[in-house]
C-alpha positions in Angstrom: -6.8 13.6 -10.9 -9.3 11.6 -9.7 -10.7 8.2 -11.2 -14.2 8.0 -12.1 -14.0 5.4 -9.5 -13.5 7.8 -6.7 -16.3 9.8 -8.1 -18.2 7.2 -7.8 -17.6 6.9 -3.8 -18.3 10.4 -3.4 -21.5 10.2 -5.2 -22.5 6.9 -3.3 -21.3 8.6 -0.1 -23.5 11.4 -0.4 -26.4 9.1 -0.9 -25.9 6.9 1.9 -25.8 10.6 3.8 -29.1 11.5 2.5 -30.5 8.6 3.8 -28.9 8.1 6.9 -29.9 8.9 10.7 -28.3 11.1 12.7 -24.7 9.8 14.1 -25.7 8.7 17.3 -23.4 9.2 20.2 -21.1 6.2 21.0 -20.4 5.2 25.0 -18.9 2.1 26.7 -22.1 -0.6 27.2 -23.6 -0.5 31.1 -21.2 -3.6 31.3 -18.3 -2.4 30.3 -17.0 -4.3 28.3 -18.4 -2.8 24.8 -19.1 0.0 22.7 -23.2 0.9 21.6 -24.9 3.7 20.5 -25.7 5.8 23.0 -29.8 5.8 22.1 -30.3 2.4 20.1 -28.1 0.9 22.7 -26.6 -1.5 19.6 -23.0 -2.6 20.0 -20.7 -0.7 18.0 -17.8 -2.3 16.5 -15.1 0.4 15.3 -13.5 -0.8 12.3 -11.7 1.4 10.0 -8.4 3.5 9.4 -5.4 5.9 10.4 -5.8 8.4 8.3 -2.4 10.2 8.8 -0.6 10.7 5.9 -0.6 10.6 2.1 1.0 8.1 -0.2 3.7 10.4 -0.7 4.2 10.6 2.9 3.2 14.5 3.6 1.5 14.7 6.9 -2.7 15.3 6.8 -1.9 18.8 8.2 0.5 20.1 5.2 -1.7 19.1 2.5 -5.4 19.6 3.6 -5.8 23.4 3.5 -4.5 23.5 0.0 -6.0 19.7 -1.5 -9.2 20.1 0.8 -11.0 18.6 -2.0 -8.8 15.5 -2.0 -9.4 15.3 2.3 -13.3 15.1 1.1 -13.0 12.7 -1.6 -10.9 10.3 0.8 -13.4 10.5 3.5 -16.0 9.3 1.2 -13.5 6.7 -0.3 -12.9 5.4 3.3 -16.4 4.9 4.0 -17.1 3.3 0.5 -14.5 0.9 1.9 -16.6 0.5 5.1 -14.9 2.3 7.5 -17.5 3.7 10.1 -14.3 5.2 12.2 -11.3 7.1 11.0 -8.1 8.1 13.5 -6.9 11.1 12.8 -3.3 12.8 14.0 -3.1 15.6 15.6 0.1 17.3 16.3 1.2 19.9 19.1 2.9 22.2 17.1 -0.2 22.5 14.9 -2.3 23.7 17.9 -0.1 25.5 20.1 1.1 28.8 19.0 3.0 29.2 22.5 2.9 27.8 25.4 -0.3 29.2 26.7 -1.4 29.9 23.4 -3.7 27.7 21.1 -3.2 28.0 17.3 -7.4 29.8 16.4 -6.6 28.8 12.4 -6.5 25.5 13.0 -8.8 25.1 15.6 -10.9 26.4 12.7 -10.1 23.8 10.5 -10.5 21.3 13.3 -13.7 22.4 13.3 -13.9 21.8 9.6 -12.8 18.7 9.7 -15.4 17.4 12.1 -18.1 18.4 9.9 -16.8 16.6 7.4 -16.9 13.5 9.7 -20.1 14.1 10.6 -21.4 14.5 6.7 -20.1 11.4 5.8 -21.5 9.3 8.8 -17.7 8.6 10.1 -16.9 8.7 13.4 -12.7 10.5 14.4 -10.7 9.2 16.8 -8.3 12.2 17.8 -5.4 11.4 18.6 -3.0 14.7 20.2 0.1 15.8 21.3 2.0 14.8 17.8 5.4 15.7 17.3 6.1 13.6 14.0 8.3 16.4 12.5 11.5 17.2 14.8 12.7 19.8 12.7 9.1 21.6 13.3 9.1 20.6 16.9 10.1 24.5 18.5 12.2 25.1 21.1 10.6 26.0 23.8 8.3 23.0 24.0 11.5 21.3 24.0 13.0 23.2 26.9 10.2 22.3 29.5 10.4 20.7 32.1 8.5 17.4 32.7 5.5 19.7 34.9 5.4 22.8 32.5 5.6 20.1 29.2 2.3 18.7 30.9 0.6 21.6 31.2 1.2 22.3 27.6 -0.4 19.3 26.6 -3.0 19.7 28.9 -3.9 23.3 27.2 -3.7 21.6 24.4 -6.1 19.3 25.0 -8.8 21.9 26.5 -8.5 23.5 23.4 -9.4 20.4 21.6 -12.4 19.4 23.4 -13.6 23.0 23.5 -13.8 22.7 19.8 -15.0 18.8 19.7 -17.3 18.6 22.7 -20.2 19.1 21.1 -19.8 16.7 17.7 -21.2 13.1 18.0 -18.7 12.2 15.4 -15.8 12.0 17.8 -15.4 8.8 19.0 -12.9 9.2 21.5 -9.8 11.2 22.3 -6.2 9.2 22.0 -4.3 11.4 24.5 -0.7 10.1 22.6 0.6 7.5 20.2 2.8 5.5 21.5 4.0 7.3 24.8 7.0 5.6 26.5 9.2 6.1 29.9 13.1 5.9 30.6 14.3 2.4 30.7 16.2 2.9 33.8 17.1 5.4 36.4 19.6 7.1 34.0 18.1 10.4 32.9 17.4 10.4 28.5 17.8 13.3 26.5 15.2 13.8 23.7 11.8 13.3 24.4 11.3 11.8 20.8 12.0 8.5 19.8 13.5 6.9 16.9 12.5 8.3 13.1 10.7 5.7 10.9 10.9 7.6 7.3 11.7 10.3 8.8 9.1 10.9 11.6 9.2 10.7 14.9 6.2 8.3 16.4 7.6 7.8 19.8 7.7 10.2 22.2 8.5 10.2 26.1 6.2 11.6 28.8 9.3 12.4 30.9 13.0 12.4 30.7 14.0 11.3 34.2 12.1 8.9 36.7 13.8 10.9 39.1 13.2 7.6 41.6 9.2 7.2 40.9 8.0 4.0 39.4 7.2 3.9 35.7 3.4 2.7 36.6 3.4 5.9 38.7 4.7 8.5 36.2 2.0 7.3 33.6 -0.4 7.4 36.2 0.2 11.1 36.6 0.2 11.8 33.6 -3.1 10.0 32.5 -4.8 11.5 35.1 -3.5 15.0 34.6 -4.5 15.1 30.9 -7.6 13.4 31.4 -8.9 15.7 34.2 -7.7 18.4 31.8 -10.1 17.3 29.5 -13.0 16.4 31.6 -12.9 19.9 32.8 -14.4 20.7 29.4 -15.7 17.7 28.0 -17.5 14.7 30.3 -19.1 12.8 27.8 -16.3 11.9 24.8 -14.2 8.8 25.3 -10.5 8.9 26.2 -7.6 6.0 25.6 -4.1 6.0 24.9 -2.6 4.1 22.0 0.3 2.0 23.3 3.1 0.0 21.8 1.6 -3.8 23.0 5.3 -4.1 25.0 4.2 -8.3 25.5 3.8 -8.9 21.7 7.9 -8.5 21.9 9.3 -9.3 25.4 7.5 -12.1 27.3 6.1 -11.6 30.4 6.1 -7.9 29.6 3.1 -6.0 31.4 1.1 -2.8 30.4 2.1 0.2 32.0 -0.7 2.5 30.9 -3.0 0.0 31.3 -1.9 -1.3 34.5 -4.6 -1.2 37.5 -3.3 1.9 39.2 -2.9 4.1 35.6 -5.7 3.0 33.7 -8.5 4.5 35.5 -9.8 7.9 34.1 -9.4 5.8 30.6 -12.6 4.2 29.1 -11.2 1.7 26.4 -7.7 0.0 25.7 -5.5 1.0 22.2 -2.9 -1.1 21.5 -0.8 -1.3 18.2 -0.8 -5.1 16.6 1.4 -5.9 13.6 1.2 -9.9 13.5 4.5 -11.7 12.8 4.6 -14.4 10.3 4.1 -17.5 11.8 3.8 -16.2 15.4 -0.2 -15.9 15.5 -0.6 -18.0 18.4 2.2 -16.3 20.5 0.5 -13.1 19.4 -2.9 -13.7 20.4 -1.2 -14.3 23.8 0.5 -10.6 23.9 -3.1 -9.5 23.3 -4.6 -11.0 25.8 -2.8 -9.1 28.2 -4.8 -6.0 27.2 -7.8 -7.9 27.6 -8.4 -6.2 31.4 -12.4 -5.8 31.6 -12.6 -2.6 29.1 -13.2 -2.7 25.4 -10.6 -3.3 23.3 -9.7 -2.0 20.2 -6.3 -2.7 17.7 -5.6 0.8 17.1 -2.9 -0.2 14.2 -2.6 -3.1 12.1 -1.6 -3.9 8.5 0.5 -6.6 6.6 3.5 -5.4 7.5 5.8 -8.2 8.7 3.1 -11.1 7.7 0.8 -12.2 4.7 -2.4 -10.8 4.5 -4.2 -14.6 4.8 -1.7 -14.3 8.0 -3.0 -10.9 8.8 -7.0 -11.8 8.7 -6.6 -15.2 10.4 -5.2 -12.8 13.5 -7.7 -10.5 13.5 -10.8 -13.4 13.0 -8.9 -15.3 15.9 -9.0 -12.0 18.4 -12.6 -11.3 17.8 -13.4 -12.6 20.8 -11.0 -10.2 23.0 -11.4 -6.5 20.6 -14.0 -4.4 20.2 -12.5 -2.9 16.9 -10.0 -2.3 14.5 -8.1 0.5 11.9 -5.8 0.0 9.1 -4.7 2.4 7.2 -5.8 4.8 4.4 -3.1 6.7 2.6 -5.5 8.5 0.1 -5.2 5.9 -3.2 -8.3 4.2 -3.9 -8.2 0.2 -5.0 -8.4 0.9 -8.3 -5.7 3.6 -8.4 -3.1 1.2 -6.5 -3.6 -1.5 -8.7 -3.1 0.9 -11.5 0.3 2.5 -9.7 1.3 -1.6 -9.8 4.4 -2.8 -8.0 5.0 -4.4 -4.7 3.8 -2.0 -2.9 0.5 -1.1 -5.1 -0.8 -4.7 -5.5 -0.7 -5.4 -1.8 -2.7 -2.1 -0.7 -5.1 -2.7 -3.0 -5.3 -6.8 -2.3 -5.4 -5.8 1.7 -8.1 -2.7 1.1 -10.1 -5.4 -0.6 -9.9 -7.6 2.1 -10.5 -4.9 5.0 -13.6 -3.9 3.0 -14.7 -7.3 2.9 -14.4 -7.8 6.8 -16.3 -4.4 7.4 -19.2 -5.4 10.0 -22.8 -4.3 8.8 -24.3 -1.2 10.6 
């Protein structure tokens, strides 16, 4: 059930609605190097959260048919908290019923889903191609090759923007978290990554090199899922969210955002979890991103550093991002102080912090 606090948020929400304009459109500044509103032509600073899963760790999709009315209260609850952007998953499996066959129920609900961004005055990232269930992952997606796997996720992307081309709530389309390539020239098996609580947030964009360079596969891939959707869609933004490779290996450089891949993409995601004590070295990592395009930290929480640790990272890359999402897992401040415990006292203490960072528009 929810507290009287939550109802609160939704009430609040609802007036803020009311008296709100209409969401204006959001494009990449005549510069480049920002985001503004596409008619006021003020900046835009994305700050907000990954709205994935909920605390119990079931995906968005397997619980927001049945506890729509917890999917509305959250939004509201999210915005309450200052969010003006939330990043939503999208998974492959969800959307493709085949492999030249889009899922119409949930583009339905995708449709939904967007109007419920738009009522609320929050703008969606969409982020595809999720496969963060193996077990619901189906065999023949798995049984492509590298060029009939990319048409699948090309198809599935048309579908997407067929649906979301027309809603100034979309922010931007994330064409894959965290894509990565072989290491080598030795040909993998699995096109997902590693579990983490038992989902899979990696996932390869080819199985063998097969003698090309890595900068070349991603650029083929970028610009055959980005021309895919600019065949239906020429106005919503388009990134990738990568795993920032030089917060971990010195010296490391992007791939996706290297100068020959990141072309048909209009802004750079990366994925920051600051290390205790390593602010400065990170700060350096990030800089790498920094390549003329607006920048936003797609992912970052207290994970492997204080929250004081946490803030001082994201006050001290101001000057390099253009925006930044946490994370909301559907428990309002209130209800994780009252859930208590390690893990409830720091979501609350960092919500309260996030909330107090939110920039004024």
């Amino acid at each position: 059930m929810r507290s009287w606090l939550g109802l609160w948020a939704i009430a609040m929400g609802l007036l803020h609605i009311a008296a709100a304009d209409p969401m204006e459109w959001i494009q990449v500044s005549k510069e480049g190097k920002d985001f503004v509103r596409e008619k006021s032509q003020q900046r835009f600073i994305a700050w907000g959260f990954n709205y994935d899963r909920d605390d119990s760790g079931r995906l968005l999709e397997d619980y927001r048919d049945k506890d729509w009315d917890t999917v509305a209260a959250d939004f509201a609850e999210m915005k309450e908290l200052g969010a003006n952007l939330v990043r939503i998953h999208l998974q492959l499996p969800k959307f493709m019923a085949g492999p030249e066959t889009p899922n119409a129920a949930n583009l339905q609900r995708l449709e939904k889903l967007l109007q419920l961004a738009e009522e609320n005055g929050l703008y969606l990232d969409l982020t595809g191609l999720g496969c963060y269930l193996k077990h619901e992952v189906p065999a023949w997606y798995d049984s492509l090759t590298e060029s009939a796997r990319w048409e699948v996720q090309a198809r599935f992307w048309q579908a997407i923007a067929k649906v979301a081309k027309e809603s100034p709530a979309v922010f931007c389309y994330d064409l894959m978290n965290e894509p990565i390539l072989p290491g080598g020239e030795a040909k993998e098996s699995e096109w997902l990554g590693g579990e983490l609580d038992g989902k899979s947030y990696v996932q390869r964009i080819t199985l063998d090199l097969a003698g090309r360079g890595r900068e070349e596969v991603a650029r083929q891939w970028v610009a055959k899922l980005s021309a895919a959707i600019r065949e239906v869609d020429q106005r919503h933004l388009l990134t990738v969210g990568v795993i920032p490779w030089a917060q971990f290996f010195k010296g490391a450089k992007p791939i996706f955002y290297a100068p020959q891949v990141h072309g048909p993409l209009d802004f750079v995601s990366v994925h920051f979890y600051p290390k205790s004590g390593e602010r400065d070295a990170t700060l350096e990592a990030l800089k790498v991103y920094d390549i003329g395009k607006p920048l936003v930290i797609e992912e970052i929480f207290p994970l492997h550093a204080s929250i004081p640790e946490t803030e001082a990272f994201i006050e001290a890359s101001r000057p390099h991002c253009d925006g930044w999402l946490s994370f909301y897992w559907g428990k309002t401040i209130a209800e994780s102080e009252a859930a208590g415990g390690i893990k409830g006292t720091l979501i609350a203490d960092w919500l309260k912090h996030f909330r107090s960072k939110a920039p004024k528009f």
